[in-house]
C-alpha positions, -999 to +999 in steps of 0.1 A: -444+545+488-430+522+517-445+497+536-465+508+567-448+479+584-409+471+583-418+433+596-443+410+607-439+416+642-449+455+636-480+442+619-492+423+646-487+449+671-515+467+652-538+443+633-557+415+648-551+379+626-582+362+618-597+399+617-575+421+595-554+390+584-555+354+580-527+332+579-529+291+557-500+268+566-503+234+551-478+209+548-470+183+521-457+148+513-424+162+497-399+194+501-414+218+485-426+254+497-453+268+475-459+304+490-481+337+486-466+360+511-492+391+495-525+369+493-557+382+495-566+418+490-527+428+490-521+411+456-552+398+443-553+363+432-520+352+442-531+333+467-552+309+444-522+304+421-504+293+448-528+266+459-532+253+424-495+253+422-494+235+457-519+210+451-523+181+471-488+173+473-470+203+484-464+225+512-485+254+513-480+290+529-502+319+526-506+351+541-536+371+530-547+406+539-585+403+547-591+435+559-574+469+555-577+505+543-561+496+511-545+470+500-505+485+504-512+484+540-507+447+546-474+447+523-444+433+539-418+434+513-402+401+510-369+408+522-385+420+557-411+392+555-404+377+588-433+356+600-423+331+621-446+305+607-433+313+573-399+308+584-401+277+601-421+261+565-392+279+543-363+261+564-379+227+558-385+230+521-353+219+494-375+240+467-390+273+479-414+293+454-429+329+459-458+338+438-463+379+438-483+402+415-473+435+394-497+456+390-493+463+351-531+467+344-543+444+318-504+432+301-498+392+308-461+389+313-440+369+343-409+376+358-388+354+375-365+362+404-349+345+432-312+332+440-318+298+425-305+308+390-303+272+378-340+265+387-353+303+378-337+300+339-350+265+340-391+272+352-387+308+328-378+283+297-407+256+307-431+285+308-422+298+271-422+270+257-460+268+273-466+296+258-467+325+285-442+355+280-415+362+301-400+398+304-362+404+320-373+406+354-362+446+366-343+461+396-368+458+421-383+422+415-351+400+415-350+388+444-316+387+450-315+398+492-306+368+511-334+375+535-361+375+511-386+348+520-377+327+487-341+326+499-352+315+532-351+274+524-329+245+531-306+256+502-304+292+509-320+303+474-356+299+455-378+311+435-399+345+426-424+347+403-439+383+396-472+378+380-492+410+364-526+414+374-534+409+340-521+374+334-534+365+372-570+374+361-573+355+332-555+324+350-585+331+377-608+330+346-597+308+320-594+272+335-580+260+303-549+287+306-544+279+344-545+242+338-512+249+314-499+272+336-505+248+366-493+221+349-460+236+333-447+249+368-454+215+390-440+193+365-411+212+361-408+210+402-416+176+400-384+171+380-358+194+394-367+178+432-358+145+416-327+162+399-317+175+439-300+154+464-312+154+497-321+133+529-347+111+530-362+128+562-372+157+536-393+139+517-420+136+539-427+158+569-436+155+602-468+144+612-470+176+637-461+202+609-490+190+592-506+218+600-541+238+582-555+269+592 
């Protein structure tokens, strides 16, 4: 079934934020976008595994349904995901990373997606070798559209990780597993951001994009 809304702006026409939606922006000491574009209700728990990804350190962006006949309603597919806050915190960030859910019941599998193939073949090995299971990531969940909000960073390619609602539970529930899991994907983004070159003014941002709502 499509989306009720083909981009942010038609979603605002017709829902209220702070009422029907609530947007998080946060920024962080280094280049690095940790986002949940379906939070909330629209892809349960994707939200919190993009906080504990973010940590302290960084950048932050989530948009999660709050309230809504069900929970497809809220969906904007990434490649039409056009919030202009979201923008803005993708074209800062060297390292841009999408956390998504599947809805495959109780099966705990990944997929990986996004243009950045280096970094994609490089977080699927660190999370094998952890221990989780990654399955070829399918048609639909690659992530390959320019415009898709993991594309969207200074580098013009990131990240997608497709998460089923089974494996998402359990990292909800087992803080043993989501300390592994947590643990595995920042330290692997700890060491490709050293592996990348960029300009100092990237590494910390501006004091007025530091920004939490």
């Amino acid at each position: 079934m499509p989306d009720r809304y083909g981009s942010f702006q038609e979603l605002q026409a017709d829902k209220q934020e702070n009422v029907d939606y609530r947007i998080k922006l946060r920024s962080g000491k280094y280049p690095v976008l940790i986002m949940a574009p379906h939070g909330g209700i629209i892809e349960p728990y994707t939200a919190d595994i993009a906080g504990w990804i973010a940590g302290d350190d960084f950048a932050l962006y989530v948009f999660e349904g709050v309230k809504a006949a069900s929970s497809k309603e809220l969906h904007i597919t990434s490649h039409n995901f056009d919030e202009p806050r979201a923008l803005a915190a993708a074209a800062r960030a060297e390292i841009v990373l999408t956390v998504h859910g599947l809805r495959n019941g109780t099966e705990e599998f990944i997929m990986v997606g996004g243009l950045d193939e280096e970094l994609g073949n490089g977080v699927k090995k660190a999370l094998r070798e952890a221990g989780f299971t990654i399955k070829e990531t399918t048609a639909q969940y690659r992530g390959r559209r320019q415009a898709n909000i993991c594309n969207r960073g200074r580098r013009g390619k990131g990240i997608q990780l497709e998460i089923t609602f089974g494996l998402r539970k359990r990292l909800f529930d087992d803080v043993h597993l989501r300390q592994r899991f947590v643990s595995t994907v920042r330290s692997f983004l700890w060491d490709s951001l050293q592996n990348l070159s960029f300009g100092r003014d990237t590494l910390i941002y501006e004091e007025n994009n530091n920004t939490d709502r």
